[in-house]
N, C-alpha and C positions, 0 to 999 in steps of 0.2 A: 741533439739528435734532430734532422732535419723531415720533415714529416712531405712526400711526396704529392701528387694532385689528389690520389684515391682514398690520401689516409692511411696507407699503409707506410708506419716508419722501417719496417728489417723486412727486405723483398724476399722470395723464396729461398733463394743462392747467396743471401750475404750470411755472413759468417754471426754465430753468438757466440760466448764464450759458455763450454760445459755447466758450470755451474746456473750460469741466465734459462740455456736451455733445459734443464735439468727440473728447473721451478716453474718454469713455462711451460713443459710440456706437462706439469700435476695438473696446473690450473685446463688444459684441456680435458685431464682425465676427470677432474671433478667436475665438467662441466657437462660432462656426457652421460651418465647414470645409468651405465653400462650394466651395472648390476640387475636393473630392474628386469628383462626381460629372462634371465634364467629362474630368477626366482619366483615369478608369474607364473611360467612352464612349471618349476618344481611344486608349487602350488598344488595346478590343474590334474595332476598326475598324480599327487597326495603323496610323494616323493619321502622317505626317511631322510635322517639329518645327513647321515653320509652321502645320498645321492645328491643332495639338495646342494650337499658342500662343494662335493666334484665335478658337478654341471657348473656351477660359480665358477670354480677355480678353472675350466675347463676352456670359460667363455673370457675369461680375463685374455687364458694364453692364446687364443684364437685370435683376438684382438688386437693383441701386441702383435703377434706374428704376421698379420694382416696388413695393421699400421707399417712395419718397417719392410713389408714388401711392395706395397703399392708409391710409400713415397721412396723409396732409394732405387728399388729397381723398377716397375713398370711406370706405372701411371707417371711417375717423375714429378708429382706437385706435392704441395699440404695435403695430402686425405689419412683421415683414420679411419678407422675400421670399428664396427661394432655392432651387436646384435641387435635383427630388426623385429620389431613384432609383429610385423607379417605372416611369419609363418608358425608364430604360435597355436592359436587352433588348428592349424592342420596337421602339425606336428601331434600336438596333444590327442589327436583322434587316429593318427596311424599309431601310435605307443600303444593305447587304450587298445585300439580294433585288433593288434595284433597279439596280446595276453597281457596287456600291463608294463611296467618299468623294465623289469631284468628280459623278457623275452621280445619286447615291442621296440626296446631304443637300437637294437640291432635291425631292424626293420625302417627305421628311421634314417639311420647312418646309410644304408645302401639308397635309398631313395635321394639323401643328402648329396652321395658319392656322384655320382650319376646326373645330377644335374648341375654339380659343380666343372664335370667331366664335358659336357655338352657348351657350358659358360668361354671354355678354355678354347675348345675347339673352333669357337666361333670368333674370338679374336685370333685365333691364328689362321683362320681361313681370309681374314680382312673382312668379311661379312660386316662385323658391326660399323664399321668404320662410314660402308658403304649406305647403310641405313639411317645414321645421324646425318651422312651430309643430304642424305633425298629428305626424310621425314622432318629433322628440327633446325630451319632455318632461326635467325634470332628471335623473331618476335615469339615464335612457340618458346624457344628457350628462354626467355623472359617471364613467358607468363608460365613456364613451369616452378622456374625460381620463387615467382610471385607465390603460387600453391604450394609449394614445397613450408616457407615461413607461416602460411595463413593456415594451414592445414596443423601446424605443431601449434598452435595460441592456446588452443583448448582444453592441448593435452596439457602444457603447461599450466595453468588453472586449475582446471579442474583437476587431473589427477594426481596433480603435487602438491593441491592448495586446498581448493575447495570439499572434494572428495577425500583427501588423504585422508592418516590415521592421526587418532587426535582431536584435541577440543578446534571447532574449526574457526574460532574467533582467534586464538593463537595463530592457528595457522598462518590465516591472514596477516596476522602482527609481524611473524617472524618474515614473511615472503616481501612484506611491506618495509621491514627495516634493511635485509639485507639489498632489495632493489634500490632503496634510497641512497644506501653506501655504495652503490657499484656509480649509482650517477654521480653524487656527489666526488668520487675517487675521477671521473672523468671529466667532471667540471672542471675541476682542480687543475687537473693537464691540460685543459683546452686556457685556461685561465693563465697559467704558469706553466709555457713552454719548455722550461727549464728542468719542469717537474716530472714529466714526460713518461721517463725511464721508471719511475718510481707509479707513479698514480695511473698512467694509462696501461704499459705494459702489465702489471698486476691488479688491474681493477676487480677482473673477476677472483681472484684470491682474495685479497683484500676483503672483498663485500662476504666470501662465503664466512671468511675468518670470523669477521662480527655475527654473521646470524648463528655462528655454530658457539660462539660465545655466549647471545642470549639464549639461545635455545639449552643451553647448559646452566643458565644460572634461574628458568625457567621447571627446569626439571625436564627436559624435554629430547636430551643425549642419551640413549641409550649405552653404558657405560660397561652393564654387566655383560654383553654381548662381547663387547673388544677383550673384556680381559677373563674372559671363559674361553677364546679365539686359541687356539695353541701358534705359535711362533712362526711353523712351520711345517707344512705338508707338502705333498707329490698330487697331483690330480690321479683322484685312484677311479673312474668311470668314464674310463676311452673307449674306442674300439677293441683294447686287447679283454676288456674287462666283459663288453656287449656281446662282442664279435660282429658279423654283419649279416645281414639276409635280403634276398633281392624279390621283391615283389613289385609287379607290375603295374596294378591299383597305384602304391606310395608310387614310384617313380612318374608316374605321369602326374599326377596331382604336384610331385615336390618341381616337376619341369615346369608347370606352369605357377607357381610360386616363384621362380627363379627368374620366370619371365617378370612377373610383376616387380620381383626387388632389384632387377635392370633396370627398367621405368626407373623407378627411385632412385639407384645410382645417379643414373643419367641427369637428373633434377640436380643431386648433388653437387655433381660434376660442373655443371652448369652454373650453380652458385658459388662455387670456390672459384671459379675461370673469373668470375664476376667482381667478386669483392678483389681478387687481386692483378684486374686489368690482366685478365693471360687469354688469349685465344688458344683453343688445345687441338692440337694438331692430329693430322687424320692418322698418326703411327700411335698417337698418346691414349686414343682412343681405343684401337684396338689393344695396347698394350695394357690398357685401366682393365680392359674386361678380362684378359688373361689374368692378371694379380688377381680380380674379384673373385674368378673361377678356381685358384690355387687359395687365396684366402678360405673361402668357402668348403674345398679339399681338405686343410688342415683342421678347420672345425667338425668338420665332418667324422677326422679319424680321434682328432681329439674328445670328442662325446656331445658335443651341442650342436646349436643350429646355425642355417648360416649367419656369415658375420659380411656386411655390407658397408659401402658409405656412410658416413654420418653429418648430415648437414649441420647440426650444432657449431661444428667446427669453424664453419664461415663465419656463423654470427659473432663468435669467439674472436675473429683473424679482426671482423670491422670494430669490435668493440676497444681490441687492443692495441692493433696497427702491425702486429708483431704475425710474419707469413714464412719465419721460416722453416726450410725441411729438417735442418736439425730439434726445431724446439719437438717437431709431430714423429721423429725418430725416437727422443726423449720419451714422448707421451707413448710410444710402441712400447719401449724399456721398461716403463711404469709398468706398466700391461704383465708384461710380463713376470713384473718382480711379485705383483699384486696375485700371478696366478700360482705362485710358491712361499707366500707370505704371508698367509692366512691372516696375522695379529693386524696387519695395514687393511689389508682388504677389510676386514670387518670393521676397522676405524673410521674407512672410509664411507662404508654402506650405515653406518652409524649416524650419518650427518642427517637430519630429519626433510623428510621430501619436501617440507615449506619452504625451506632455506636454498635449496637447488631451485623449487619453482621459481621464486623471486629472480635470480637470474636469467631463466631459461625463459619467461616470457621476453625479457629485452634482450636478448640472444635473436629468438623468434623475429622480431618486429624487423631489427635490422636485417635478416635474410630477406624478407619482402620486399623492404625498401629497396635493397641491392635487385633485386628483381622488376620495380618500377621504376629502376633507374635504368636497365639494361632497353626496356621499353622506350623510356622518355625520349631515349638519344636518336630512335629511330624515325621514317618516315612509314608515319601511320595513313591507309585511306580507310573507308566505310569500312571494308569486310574486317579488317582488323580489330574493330569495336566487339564484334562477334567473338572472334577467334581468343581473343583480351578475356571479354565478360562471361560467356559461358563455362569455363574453365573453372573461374572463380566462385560463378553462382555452384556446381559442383560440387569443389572444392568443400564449400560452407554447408551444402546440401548433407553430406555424405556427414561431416564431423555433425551435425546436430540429427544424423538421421536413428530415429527410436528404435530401440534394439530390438523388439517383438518383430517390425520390418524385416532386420537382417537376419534373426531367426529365422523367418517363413521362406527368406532366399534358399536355393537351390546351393548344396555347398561349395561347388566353384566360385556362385556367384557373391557367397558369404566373402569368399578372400581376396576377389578385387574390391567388392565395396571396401572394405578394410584396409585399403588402399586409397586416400583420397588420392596421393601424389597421382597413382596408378593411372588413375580417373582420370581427372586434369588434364594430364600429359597425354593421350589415349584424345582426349577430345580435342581437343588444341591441334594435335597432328590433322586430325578426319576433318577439321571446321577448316585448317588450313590447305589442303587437299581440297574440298566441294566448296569452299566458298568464291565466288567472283571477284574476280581483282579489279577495284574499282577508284575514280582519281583519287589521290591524295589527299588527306586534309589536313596536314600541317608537316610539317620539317623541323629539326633542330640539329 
């Protein structure tokens, strides 16, 4: 297998064989922990086990469906789909505001509908197309990339690692061994060309397999959960279950929510274009935000929140070389199978958040890197140092900023802070816009 300039050995369009794609496209689903953000929402909402179950199963199929429309029919690259946690609090406070679970997710769903509906409209107007090419020349989409990877470090850490559930010396152990396996799996390939197919293409398998291994012989799998899981269910908490209701308050909150996790798309976008050498085209563009807006749609009727880009996915493409659209059709499939397959899905949500952080940090890193790399190529002058650093000082501002701070915000202004991407990208444009173009200070 012949490994190209970028590192990518299988480009979008070449061909895998069902089976390769099939184990490639797990390893993106276990790389994404897609789970986490339904069950955060189930949480906040003190959710019964039945809703708790069917929001899960709800956002699995949202995801898959998501996944196999933006990479087969719109957007036409690797992107998957998965829920963001952006619009967790606000979601959680229109359910609440509006009577609770059974009366307020119907409240939720029409605000959802509506801004998916406004998403749709604006790629089929060309609208979006027209605003990427005025507001993000490369160097913004560079130093978005850049915030996109340095913005997810922490949550990796701390929230899989540090913070998680569990003795947090373990923790460490476990997120420590399984990163060791994922390098050593890729040493091995860079070492033994030969090896390639085996060590690089499955590294992040590989590595999870051994942490999910200590972490079982640790005591540290929860086991009773998978096989209390029944085999197989129906997602029973859609829209036919909610119904819908259209309140004006949700709808303009959930529009500008949808504006924010466009931001992030756009980051995304920006970071898969990157890691796999693709400039994306002013039809690909408008075509990405139509699937996002019909993504978004079917989670909507299906009973969760929206389902977006997922940058993960890059880090995944640079670590394993493997970009194509079949493996990320594969990882739709998963998706799907996972949101009528209860016994798997809970197998999979079983694997302990140590064991994903240890990957997701060096997932992380390499999205940055592919991001200071988008930068390096360019010719940088003075105002570009700006346009580069402020983003990132941001960026780092916003993930260490104390939560008493974001409390005392004004709640719009709660849901973009909660947005570093949001931020970033948002300041990047404005510094790129008022700053003076001024000579050059280097070339490559």
């Amino acid at each position: 297998m012949e490994e190209i300039e970028n590192g990518i050995l299988i480009g979008p369009d070449d061909k895998v064989k069902p089976s390769q794609a099939g184990l490639l496209g797990l390893q993106h689903v276990l790389a994404m922990d897609v789970y986490v953000p339904p069950i955060v929402l189930a949480g906040s909402l003190s959710m019964g086990a039945a809703s708790s179950s069917g929001l899960i199963q709800s956002t699995f199929l949202a995801a898959g469906i998501g996944t196999i429309l933006q990479t087969w029919l719109f957007m036409k690259m690797p992107v998957s789909q998965g829920p963001s946690f952006v619009p967790l609090g606000a979601a959680a406070g229109i359910v609440l505001a509006s009577g609770g679970v059974e009366n307020g997710m119907g409240t939720l769903i029409g605000a959802s509908i509506i801004g998916a509906i406004v998403l749709i409209l604006l790629g089929i107007s060309g609208v979006f197309q027209k605003i990427i090419s005025t507001l993000v020349p490369a160097i913004v989409g560079g130093t978005i990339i850049t915030c996109v990877g340095l913005s997810l470090i922490p949550s990796a850490l701390n929230d899989n690692v540090f913070e998680a559930s569990g003795n947090v010396n373990q923790n460490i152990l476990l997120a420590s061994i399984t990163a060791l396996t994922l390098l050593i799996a890729v040493a091995i390939s860079i070492r033994f060309p030969k090896l390639q197919r085996v060590f690089k293409t499955s590294s992040i398998i590989i590595a999870l397999l051994v942490g999910s291994g200590v972490s079982a012989l640790m005591g540290r799998f929860d086991w009773k959960t998978v096989s209390s899981a029944p085999w197989f269910s129906l997602p029973s908490r859609t829209i036919f279950h909610y119904g819908v209701h259209f309140n004006l308050s949700a709808i303009l909150t959930f529009i500008i929510i949808y504006a924010i996790l466009t931001t992030e798309t756009t980051g995304t976008w920006f970071a898969m274009g990157a890691v796999i050498d693709h400039k994306i085209t002013d039809k690909q563009w408008n075509q990405g935000i139509i699937g996002e807006g019909l993504s978004c749609l079917f989670a909507a009727l299906a009973g969760t929140t929206p389902v977006t880009g997922y940058s993960t996915n890059a880090g995944v493409i640079s670590i394993t070389g493997i970009a194509s659209k079949r493996v990320f059709i594969a990882a739709g499939l998963w998706f799907v199978l996972l949101g009528f397959f209860s016994k798997i899905s809970a197998f999979l949500s079983a694997i302990p958040s140590a064991v994903i952080g240890g990957v997701f940090a060096i997932i992380c890193v390499t999205i940055m890197l592919n991001g200071l790399n988008v930068i390096r190529r360019l010719r940088t002058g003075e105002s570009d140092l700006y346009v580069i650093g402020l983003p990132i000082i941001l960026t780092i501002a916003l993930v260490l900023l104390p939560t008493k701070v974001m409390d005392e915000a004004p709640q719009m202004v709660q849901y973009l802070l909660g947005s570093p991407i949001a931020v970033a990208a948002i300041a990047a444009i404005i510094l790129n816009l008022l700053m003076p173009k001024r000579q050059t200070l280097s070339s490559k």
